[in-house]
C-alpha positions as CSV (number, residue, x, y, z in Angstrom):
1,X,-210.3,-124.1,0.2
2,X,-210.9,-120.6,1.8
3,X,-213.3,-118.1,1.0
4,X,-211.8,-114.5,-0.6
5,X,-213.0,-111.9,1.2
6,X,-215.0,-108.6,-1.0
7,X,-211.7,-106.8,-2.5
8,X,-209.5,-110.0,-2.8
9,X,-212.9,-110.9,-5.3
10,X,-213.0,-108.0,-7.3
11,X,-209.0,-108.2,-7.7
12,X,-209.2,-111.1,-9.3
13,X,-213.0,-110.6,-11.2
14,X,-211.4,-107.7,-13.1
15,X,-208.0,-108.9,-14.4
16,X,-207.2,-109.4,-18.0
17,X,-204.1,-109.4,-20.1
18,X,-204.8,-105.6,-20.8
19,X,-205.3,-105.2,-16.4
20,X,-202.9,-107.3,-14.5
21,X,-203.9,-107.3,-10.7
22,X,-200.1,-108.1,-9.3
23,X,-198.8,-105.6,-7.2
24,X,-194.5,-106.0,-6.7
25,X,-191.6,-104.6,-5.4
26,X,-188.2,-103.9,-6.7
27,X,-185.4,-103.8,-3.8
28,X,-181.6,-103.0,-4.6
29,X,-178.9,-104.5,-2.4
30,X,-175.1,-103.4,-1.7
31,X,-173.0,-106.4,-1.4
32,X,-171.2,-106.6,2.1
33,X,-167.7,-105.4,1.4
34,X,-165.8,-109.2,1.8
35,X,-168.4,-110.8,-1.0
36,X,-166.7,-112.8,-3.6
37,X,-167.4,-113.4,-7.1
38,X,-169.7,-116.4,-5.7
39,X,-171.7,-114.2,-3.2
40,X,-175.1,-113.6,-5.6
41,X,-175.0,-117.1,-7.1
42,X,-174.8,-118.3,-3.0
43,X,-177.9,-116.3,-2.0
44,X,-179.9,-118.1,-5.4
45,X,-178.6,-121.1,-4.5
46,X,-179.7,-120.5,-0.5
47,X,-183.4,-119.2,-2.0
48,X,-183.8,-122.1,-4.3
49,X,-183.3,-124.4,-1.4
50,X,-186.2,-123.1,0.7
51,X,-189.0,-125.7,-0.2
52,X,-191.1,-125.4,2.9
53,X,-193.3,-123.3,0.8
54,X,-196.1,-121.4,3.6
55,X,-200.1,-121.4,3.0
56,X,-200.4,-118.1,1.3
57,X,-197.5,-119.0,-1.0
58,X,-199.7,-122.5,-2.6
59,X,-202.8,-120.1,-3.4
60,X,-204.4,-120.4,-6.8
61,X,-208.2,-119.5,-8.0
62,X,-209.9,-122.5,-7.9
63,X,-211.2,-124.1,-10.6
64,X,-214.5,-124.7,-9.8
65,X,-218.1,-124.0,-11.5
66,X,-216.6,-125.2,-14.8
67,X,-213.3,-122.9,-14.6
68,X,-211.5,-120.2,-12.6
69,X,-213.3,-119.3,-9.5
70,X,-213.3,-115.7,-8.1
71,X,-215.0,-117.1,-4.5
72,X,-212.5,-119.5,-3.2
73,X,-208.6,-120.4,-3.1
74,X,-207.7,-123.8,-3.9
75,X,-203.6,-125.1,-2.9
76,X,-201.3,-126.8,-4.7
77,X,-199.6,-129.5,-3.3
78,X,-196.3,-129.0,-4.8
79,X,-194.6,-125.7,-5.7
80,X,-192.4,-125.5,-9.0
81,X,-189.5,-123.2,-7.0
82,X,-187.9,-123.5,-10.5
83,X,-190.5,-122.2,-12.1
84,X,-191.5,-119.2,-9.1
85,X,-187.8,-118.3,-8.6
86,X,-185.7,-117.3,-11.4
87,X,-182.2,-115.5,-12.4
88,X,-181.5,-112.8,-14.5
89,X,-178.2,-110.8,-15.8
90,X,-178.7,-107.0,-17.4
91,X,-176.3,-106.7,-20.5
92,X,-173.2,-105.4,-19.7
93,X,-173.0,-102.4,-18.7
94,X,-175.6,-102.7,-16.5
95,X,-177.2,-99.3,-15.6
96,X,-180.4,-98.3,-13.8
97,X,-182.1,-97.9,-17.3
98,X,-181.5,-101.8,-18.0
99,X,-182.8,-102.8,-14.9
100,X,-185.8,-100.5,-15.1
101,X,-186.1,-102.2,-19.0
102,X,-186.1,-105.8,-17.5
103,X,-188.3,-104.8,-14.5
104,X,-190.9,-102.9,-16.7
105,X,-191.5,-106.2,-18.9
106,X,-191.3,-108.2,-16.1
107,X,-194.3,-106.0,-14.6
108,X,-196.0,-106.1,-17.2
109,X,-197.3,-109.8,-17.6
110,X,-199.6,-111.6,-16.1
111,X,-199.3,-114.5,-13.3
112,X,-200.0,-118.1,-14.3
113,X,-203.6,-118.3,-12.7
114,X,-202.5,-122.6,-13.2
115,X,-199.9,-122.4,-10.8
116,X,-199.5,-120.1,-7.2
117,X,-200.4,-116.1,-8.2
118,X,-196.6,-115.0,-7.1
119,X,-192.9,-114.7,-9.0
120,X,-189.3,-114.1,-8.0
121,X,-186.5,-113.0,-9.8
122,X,-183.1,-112.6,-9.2
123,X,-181.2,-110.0,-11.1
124,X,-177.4,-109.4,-11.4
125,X,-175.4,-107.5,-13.5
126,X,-175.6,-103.6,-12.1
127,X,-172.3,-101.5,-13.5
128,X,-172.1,-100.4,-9.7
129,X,-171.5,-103.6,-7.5
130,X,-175.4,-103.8,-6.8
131,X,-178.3,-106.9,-7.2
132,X,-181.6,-106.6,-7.1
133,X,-184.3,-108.5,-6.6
134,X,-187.9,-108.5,-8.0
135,X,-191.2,-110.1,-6.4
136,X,-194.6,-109.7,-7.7
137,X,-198.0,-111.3,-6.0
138,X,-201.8,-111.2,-7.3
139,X,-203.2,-108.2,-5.3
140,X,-205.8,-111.2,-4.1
141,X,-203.0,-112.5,-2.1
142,X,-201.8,-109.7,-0.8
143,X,-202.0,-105.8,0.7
144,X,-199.3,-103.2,0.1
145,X,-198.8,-103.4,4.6
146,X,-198.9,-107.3,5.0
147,X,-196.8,-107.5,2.0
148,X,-194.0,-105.1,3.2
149,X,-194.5,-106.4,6.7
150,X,-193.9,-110.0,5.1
151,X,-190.4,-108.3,3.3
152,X,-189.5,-106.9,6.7
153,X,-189.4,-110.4,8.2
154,X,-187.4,-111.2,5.5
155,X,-184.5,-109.3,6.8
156,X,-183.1,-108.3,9.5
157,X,-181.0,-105.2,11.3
158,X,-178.0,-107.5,11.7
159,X,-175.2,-107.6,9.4
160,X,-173.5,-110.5,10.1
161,X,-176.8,-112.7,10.3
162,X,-176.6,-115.2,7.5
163,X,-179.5,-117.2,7.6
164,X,-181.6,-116.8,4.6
165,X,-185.4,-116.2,5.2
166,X,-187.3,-115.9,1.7
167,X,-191.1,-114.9,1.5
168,X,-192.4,-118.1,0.6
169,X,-190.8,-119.7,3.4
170,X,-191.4,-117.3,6.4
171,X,-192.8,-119.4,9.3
172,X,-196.3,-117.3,10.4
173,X,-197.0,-117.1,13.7
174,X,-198.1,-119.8,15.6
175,X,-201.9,-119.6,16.9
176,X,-203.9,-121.6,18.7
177,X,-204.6,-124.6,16.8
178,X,-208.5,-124.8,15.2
179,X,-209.8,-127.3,13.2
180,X,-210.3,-125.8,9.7
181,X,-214.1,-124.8,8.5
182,X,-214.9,-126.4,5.0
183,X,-215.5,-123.9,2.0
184,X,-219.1,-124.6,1.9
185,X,-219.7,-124.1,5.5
186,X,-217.4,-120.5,5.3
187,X,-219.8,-119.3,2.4
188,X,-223.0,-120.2,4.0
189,X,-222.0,-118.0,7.0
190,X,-220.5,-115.7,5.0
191,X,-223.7,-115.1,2.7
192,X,-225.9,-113.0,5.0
193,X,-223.2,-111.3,5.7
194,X,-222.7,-110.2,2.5
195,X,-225.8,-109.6,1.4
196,X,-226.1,-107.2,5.0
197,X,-223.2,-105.3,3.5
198,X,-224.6,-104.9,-0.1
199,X,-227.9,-103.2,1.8
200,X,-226.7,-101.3,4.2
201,X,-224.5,-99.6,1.7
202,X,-227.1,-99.0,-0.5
203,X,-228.8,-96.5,2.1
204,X,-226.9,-95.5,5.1
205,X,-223.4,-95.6,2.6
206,X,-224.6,-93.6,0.7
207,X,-225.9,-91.0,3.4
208,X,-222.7,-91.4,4.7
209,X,-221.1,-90.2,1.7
210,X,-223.2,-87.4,0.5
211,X,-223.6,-86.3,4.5
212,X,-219.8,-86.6,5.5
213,X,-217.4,-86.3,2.3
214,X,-216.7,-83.5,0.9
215,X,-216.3,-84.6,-2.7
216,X,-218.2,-85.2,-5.5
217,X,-218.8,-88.7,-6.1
218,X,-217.3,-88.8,-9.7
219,X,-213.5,-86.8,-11.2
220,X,-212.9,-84.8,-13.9
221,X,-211.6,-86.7,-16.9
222,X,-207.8,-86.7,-17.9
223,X,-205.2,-87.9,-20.1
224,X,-205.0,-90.5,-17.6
225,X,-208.7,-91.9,-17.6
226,X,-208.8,-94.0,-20.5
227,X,-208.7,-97.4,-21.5
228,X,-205.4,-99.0,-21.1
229,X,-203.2,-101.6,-22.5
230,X,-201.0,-104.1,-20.2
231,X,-197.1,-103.2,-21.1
232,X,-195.8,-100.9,-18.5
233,X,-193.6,-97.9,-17.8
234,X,-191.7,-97.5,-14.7
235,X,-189.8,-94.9,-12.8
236,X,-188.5,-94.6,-9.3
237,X,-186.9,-92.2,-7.2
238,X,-186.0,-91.9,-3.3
239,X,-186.3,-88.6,-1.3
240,X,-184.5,-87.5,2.0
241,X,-187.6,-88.3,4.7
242,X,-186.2,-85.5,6.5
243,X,-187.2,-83.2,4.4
244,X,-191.0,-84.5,4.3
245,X,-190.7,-84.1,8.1
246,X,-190.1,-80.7,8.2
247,X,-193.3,-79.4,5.9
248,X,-195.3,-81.8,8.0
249,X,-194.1,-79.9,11.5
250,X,-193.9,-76.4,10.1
251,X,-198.0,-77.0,8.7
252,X,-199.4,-79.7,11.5
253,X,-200.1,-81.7,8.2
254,X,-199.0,-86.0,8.2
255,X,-196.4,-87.6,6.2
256,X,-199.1,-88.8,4.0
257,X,-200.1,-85.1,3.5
258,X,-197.3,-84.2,2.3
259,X,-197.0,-86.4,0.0
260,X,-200.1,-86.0,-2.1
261,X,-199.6,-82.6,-2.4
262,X,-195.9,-83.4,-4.1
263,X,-198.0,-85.5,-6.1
264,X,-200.4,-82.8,-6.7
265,X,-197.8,-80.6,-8.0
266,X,-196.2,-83.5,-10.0
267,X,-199.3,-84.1,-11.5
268,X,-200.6,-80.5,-12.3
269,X,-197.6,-79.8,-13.8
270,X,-197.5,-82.9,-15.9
271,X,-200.6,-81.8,-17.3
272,X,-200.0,-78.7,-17.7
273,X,-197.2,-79.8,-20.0
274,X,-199.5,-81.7,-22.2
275,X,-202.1,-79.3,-22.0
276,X,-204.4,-81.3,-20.5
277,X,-204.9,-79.8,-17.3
278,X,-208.8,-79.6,-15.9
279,X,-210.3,-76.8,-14.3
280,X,-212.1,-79.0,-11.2
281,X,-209.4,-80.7,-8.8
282,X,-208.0,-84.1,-9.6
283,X,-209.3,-87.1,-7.0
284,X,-207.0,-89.5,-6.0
285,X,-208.2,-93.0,-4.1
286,X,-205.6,-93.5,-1.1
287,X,-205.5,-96.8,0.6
288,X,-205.6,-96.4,4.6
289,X,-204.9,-99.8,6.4
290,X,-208.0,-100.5,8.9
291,X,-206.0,-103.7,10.6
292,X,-206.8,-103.5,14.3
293,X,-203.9,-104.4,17.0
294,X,-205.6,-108.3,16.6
295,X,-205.6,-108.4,13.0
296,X,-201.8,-107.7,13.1
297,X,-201.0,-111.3,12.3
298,X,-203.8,-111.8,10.2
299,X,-202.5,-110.6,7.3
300,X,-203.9,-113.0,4.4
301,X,-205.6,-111.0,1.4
302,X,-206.5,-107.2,1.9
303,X,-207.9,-105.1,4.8
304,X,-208.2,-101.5,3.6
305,X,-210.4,-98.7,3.5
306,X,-210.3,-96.6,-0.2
307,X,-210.3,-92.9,1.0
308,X,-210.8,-90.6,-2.0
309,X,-208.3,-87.0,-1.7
310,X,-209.3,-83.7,-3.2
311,X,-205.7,-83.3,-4.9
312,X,-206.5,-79.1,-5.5
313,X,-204.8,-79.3,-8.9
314,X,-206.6,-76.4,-9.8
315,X,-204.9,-74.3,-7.4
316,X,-201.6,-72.6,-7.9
317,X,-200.5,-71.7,-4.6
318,X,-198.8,-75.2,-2.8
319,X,-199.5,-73.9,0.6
320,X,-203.3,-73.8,0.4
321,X,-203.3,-77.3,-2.3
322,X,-201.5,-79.1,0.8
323,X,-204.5,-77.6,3.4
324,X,-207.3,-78.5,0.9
325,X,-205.7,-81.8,1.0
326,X,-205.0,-82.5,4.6
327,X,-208.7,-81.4,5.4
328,X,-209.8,-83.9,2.6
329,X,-207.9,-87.1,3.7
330,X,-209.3,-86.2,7.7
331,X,-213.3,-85.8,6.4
332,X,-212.9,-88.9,4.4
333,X,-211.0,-91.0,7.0
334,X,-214.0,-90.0,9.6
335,X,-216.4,-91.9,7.5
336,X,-214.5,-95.4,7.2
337,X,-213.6,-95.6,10.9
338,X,-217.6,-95.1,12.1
339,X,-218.5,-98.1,9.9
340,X,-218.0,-101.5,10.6
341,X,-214.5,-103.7,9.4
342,X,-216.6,-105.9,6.5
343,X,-219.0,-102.7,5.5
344,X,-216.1,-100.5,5.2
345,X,-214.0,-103.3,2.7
346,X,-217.3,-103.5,0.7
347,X,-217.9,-99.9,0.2
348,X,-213.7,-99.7,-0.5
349,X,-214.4,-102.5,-2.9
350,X,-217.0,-100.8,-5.2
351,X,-215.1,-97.6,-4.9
352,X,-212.1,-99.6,-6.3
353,X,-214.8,-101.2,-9.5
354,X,-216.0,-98.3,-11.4
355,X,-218.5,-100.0,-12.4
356,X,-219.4,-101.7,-9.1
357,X,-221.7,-98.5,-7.7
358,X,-223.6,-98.5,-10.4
359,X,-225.2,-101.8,-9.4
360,X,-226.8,-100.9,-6.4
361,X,-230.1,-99.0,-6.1
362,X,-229.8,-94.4,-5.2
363,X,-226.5,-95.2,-7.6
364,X,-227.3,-95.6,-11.1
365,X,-227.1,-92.0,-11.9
366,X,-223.4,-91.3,-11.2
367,X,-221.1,-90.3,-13.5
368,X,-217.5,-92.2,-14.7
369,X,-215.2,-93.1,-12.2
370,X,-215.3,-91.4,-8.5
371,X,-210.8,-90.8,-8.6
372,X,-208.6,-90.5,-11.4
373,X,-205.4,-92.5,-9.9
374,X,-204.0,-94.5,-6.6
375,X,-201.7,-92.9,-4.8
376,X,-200.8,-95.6,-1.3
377,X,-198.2,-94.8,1.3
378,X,-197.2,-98.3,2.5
379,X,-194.7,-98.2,5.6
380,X,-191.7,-100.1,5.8
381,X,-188.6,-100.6,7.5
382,X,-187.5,-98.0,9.4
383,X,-183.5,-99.1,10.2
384,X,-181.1,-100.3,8.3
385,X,-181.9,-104.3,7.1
386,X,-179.7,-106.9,5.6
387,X,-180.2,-110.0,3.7
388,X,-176.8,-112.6,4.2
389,X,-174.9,-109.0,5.2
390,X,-176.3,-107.2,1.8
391,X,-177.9,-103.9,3.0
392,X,-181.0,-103.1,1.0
393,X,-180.6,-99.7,-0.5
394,X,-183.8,-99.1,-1.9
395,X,-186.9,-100.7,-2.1
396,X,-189.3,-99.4,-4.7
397,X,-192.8,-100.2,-4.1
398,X,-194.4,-101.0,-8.1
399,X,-198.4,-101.3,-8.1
400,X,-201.3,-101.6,-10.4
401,X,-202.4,-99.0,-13.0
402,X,-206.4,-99.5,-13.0
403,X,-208.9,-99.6,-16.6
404,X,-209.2,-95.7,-16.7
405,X,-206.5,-95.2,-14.4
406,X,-203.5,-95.6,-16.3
407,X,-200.7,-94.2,-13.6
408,X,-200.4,-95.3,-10.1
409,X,-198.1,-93.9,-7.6
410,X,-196.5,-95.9,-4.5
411,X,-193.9,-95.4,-1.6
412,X,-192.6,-96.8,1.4
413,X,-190.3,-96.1,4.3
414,X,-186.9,-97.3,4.0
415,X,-184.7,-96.2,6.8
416,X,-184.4,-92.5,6.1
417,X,-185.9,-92.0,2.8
418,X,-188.9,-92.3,1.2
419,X,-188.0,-94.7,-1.6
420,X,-191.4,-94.1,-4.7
421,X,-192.5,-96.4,-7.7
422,X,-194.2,-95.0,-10.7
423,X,-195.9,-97.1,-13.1
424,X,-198.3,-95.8,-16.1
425,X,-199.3,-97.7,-18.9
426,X,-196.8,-97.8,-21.8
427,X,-199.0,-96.4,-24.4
428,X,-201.2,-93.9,-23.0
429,X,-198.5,-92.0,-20.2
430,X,-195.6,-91.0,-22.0
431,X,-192.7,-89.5,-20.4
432,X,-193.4,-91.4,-16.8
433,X,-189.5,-90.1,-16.1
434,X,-190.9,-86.2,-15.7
435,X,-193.3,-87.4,-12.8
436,X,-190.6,-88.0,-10.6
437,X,-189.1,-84.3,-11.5
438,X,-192.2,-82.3,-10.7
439,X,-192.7,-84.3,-8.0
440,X,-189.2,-83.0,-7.0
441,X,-190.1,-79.5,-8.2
442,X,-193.8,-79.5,-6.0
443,X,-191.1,-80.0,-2.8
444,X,-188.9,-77.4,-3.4
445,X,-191.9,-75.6,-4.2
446,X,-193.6,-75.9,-0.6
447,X,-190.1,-75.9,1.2
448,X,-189.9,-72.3,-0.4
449,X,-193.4,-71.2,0.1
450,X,-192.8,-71.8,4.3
451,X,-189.5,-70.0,4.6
């Protein structure tokens, strides 16, 4: 058994039907130009056959103190590929909308907590000569950056390679050999630990916070900050990186900069069209990866920092929302890289719990929830990649809409384009589709504004 570290807990402590914790990915492949009518029922075929099933790939919550345990992973021995890997056909014709249709109920239930927390499908059937395949894993298994580094090992930059590497069955690489600790002895080294995180948050944190960050410690409420149910809506869209590249130069602001404030646009405009936009700034939590050069290969569970962005929704002009912005994301990311690697997770996993800051002494008193959505940059391949000479053409990035935050925005790199998943909660974020438009507009908006 091993021990889940503080945010791979609270992943799995705060699902429910109405809050799965999965986190997945939806990648579209063009079919090499000699593939016959057999080539997608080849590459099943190829997947199904890869039983060596890797360490990460066997994880289930044990079932210990009288159920489901949210301390340790337990393995299966044997892994139900029939069940894990599966194969789908859109009706004909087959059109984005049907494969967003699929993928959104796909998304949108939960993991069998009986069997290993991760799902494949294989999905055929798209009017223009694409496939697509769908993964989701429990967030306790997995971070947005080991998971796409796991995809990118997947693939590869040659077209003519054939052999089929699947996720479950990548080889990890080979360490040192150590004989494995037992559970019991991990927790009782791990407890003091723990209990040295809980304290020193519960002073230094939280000078740390009020001393350093610029933010209030709570956000205004929105149309997005109520309870939500577990269906899901879906949308995706891909921008030209290029064009990202050349607000970030022109203003000295990052990639990641950039970003939010398309967001910030998307989602001031949004509200604006249901009348529901407030008059303090919108907060959004941004995951920043904290993986040192050792920890590279270390990739089991999660190893992020949760660094909360003023958004500036409240301003009109996009020049001075993306500066607000840029000077948010740099205060915050000073605090988490002066603290140490478990205090920093801790404080990242409360952050991510609503109610989880709340329970510690100097806390009590604050208000609802400190950010009103997640909005992660995850970086991925930055070439052209194959799998059995099928280039992948997109790869959408689909994550987790939180209790209270019922829309999450994700991208990833993928050669020259930022390719972005959208998901909201079916009943409380209708007409996901616009977000992707104002995001569009909030672009065009700054490329504009710096001409």
């Amino acid at each position: 058994m091993d021990l889940l570290n503080p945010i791979d807990a609270v992943f799995l402590a705060i699902e429910s039907r109405e809050h799965p914790m999965h986190v997945g990915g939806l990648q579209l492949f063009e079919p090499p130009a000699d593939a016959g009518p057999e080539f997608l029922h080849d590459i099943y075929t190829a997947m199904a056959g890869t039983t060596e099933v890797r360490t990460r790939f066997r994880r289930r919550p044990s079932r210990r103190f009288g159920g489901f345990s949210s301390l340790t992973w337990s393995h299966a021995d044997k892994v139900d590929l029939g069940y894990h890997l599966r194969r789908s056909a859109l009706p004909t014709p087959g059109g984005m909308g049907d494969l967003i249709d699929l993928t959104e109920r796909l998304h949108g239930t939960l993991l069998d907590r009986h069997r290993p927390l991760w799902e494949a499908r294989v999905i055929e059937g798209l009017d223009d000569g694409r496939f697509a395949v769908y993964i989701k894993m429990h967030h306790a298994l997995i971070d947005g950056v080991s998971a796409m580094r796991l995809l990118q090992r997947t693939l590869t930059d040659d077209p003519f390679d054939t052999r089929m590497r699947v996720p479950w069955g990548t080889a990890p690489v080979v360490k040192d050999a150590v004989e494995p600790e037992s559970s019991l002895s991990q927790l009782r080294k791990a407890l003091p630990r723990m209990i040295k995180s809980t304290t020193y948050i519960a002073a230094p944190l939280r000078g740390a916070i009020d001393g350093r960050l610029t933010l209030p410690m709570t956000a205004p409420r929105t149309m997005f900050n109520v309870s939500i149910g577990g269906a899901r809506r879906i949308a995706v869209r891909s921008w030209p990186l290029e064009r990202i590249n050349t607000i970030r130069l022109a203003t000295g602001a990052t990639v990641n900069d950039v970003v939010l404030a398309m967001s910030s646009a998307a989602l001031r405009s949004y509200l604006i069209e249901h009348d529901g936009l407030p008059a303090e700034p919108l907060i959004a939590m941004v995951p920043v990866n904290i993986r040192s050069t050792a920890d590279a290969d270390a990739s089991d569970g999660n190893l992020i920092a949760a660094c909360l962005a003023n958004l500036a929704t409240h301003l009109e002009d996009p020049v001075e929302r993306l500066n607000i912005i840029s000077t948010s994301m740099r205060e915050a990311k000073k605090v988490f890289t002066q603290l140490p690697k478990l205090e920093a997770m801790a404080l990242s996993a409360l952050l991510m719990t609503p109610f989880g800051l709340s329970l510690l002494p100097g806390f009590e008193a604050l208000p609802r929830m400190p950010f009103n959505l997640v909005i992660s940059n995850v970086p991925g391949p930055r070439k052209p990649v194959y799998m059995q000479g099928a280039r992948l053409d997109s790869n959408y990035p689909l994550s987790i809409p939180f209790e209270s935050q019922a829309m999450n925005i994700t991208l990833t790199t993928n050669g020259d384009n930022l390719d972005f998943g959208f998901v909201g909660c079916r009943r409380t974020v209708p007409d996901l589709e616009r977000i992707p438009e104002h995001m569009e507009a909030g672009l065009a908006e700054l490329e504009r504004a710096l001409t």
